[in-house]
MIMI-445241 format. One line per field, with one value per residue (C-alpha): residue number from 0; residue in three letters; x, y negated, z. Coordinates in nm, 2 decimals. Layout:
BEGIN
pos	NUM, ...
code	ALA, ...
u	X, ...
v	Y, ...
w	Z, ...
//
This chain:
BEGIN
pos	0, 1, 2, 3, 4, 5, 6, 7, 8, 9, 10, 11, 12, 13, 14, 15, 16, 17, 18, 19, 20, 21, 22, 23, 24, 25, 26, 27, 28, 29, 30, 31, 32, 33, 34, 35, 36, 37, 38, 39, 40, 41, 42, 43, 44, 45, 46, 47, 48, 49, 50, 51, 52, 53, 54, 55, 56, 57, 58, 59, 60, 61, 62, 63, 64, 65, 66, 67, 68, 69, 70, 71, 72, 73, 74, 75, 76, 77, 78, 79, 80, 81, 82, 83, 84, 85, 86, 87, 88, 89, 90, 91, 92, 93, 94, 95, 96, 97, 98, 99, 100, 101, 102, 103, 104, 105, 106, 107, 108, 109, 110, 111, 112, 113, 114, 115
code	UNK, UNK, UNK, UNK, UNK, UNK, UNK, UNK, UNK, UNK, UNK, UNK, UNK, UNK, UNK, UNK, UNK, UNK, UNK, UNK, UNK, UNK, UNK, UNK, UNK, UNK, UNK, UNK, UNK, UNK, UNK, UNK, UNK, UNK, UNK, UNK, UNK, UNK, UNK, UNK, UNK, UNK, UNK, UNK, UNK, UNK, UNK, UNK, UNK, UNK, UNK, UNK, UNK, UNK, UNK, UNK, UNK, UNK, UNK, UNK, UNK, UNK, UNK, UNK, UNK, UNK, UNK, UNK, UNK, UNK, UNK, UNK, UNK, UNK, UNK, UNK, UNK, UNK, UNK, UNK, UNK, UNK, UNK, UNK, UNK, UNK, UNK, UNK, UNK, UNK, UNK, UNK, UNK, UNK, UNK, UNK, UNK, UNK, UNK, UNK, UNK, UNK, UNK, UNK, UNK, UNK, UNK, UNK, UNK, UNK, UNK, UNK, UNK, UNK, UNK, UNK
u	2.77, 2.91, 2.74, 2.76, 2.65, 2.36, 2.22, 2.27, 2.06, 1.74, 1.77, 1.61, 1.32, 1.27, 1.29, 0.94, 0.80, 0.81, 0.72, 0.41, 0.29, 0.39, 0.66, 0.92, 1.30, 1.38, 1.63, 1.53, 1.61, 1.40, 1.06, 0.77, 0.49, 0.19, 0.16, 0.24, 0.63, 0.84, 0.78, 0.46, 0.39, 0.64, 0.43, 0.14, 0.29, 0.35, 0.02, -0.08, 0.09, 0.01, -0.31, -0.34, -0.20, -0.42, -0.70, -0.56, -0.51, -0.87, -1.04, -0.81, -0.74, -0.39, -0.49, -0.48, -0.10, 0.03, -0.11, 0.00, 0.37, 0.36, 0.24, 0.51, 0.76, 0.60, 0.63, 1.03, 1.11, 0.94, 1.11, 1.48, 1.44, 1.29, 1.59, 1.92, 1.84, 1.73, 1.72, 1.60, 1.98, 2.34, 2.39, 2.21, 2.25, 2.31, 1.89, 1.75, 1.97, 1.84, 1.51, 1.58, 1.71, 1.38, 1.18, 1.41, 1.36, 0.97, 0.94, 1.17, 0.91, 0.64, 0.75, 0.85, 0.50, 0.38, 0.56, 0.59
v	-1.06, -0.76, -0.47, -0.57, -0.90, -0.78, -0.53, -0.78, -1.03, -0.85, -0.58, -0.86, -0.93, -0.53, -0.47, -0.76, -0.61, -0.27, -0.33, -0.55, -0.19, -0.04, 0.20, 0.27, 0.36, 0.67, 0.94, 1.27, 1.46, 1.27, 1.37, 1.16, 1.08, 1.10, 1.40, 1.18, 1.18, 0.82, 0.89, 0.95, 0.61, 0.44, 0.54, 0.44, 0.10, 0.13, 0.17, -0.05, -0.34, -0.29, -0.28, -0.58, -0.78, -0.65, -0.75, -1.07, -1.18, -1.09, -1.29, -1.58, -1.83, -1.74, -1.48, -1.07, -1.10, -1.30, -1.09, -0.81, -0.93, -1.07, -0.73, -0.58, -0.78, -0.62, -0.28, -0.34, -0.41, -0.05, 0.11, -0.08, 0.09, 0.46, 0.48, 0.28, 0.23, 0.57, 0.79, 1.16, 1.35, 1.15, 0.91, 0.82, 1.03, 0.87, 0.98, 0.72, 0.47, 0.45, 0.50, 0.17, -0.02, 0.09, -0.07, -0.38, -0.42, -0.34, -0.65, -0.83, -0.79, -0.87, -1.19, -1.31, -1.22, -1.37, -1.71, -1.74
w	-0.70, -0.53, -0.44, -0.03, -0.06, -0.27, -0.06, 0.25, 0.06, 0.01, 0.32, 0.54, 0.29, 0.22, 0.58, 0.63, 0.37, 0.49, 0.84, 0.64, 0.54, 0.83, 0.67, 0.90, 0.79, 0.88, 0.78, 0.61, 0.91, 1.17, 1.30, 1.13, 1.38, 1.04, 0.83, 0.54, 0.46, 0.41, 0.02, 0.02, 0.18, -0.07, -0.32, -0.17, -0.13, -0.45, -0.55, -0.34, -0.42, -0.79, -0.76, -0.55, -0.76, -1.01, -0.77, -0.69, -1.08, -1.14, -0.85, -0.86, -1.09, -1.20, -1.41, -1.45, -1.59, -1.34, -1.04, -1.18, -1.22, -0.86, -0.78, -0.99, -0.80, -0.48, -0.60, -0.67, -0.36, -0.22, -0.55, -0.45, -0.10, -0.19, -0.44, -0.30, 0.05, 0.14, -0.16, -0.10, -0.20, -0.14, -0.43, -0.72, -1.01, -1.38, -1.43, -1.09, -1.22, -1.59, -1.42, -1.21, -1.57, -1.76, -1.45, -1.44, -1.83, -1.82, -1.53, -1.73, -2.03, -1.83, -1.68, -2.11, -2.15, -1.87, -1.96, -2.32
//
């Protein structure tokens, strides 16, 4: 899949997800109406989202592990966006991208655990 159509696919989903948590897109240079930054609430959607699935795992039937992956799934959408969409300098450097294939392998550990 190339990059294009990639980033087409899940812009729409990341897009309802961020306006779920009420993050708006905005560029660096932009005014921000809250005293918290954009990646400040990232990572508080972040947080959020891992601990609600957390929550959700405890107090439902499913289980702790599977609300957390779920959760985990969450969080990579905020993660995707804070990092490719609108990353804080130009491109990503060679460090952001391991950092997003040690994430990627970690969920991808999580959901073998989850299903095994």
């Amino acid at each position: 899949m190339s990059r294009n159509a990639f980033t087409a696919r899940y812009s729409y989903s990341v897009r309802i997800i961020l306006t779920v948590f009420r993050l708006e897109t905005r560029h660096l240079g932009e005014r921000m109406d809250s005293p918290l930054g954009y990646y400040d609430k990232i990572l508080a959607a972040i947080a959020a989202s891992l601990g609600g699935g957390a929550l959700a795992g405890v107090i439902t039937a499913y289980g702790f592990r599977v609300g957390l992956l779920v959760g985990a799934l969450i969080a990579t959408t905020f993660v995707y966006d804070a990092m490719f969409r609108h990353p804080p300098r130009p491109a990503p450097s060679q460090r952001a991208t391991t950092a997003a294939i040690v994430w990627h392998a970690f969920l991808g550990t999580l959901l073998l655990t989850v299903f095994l």
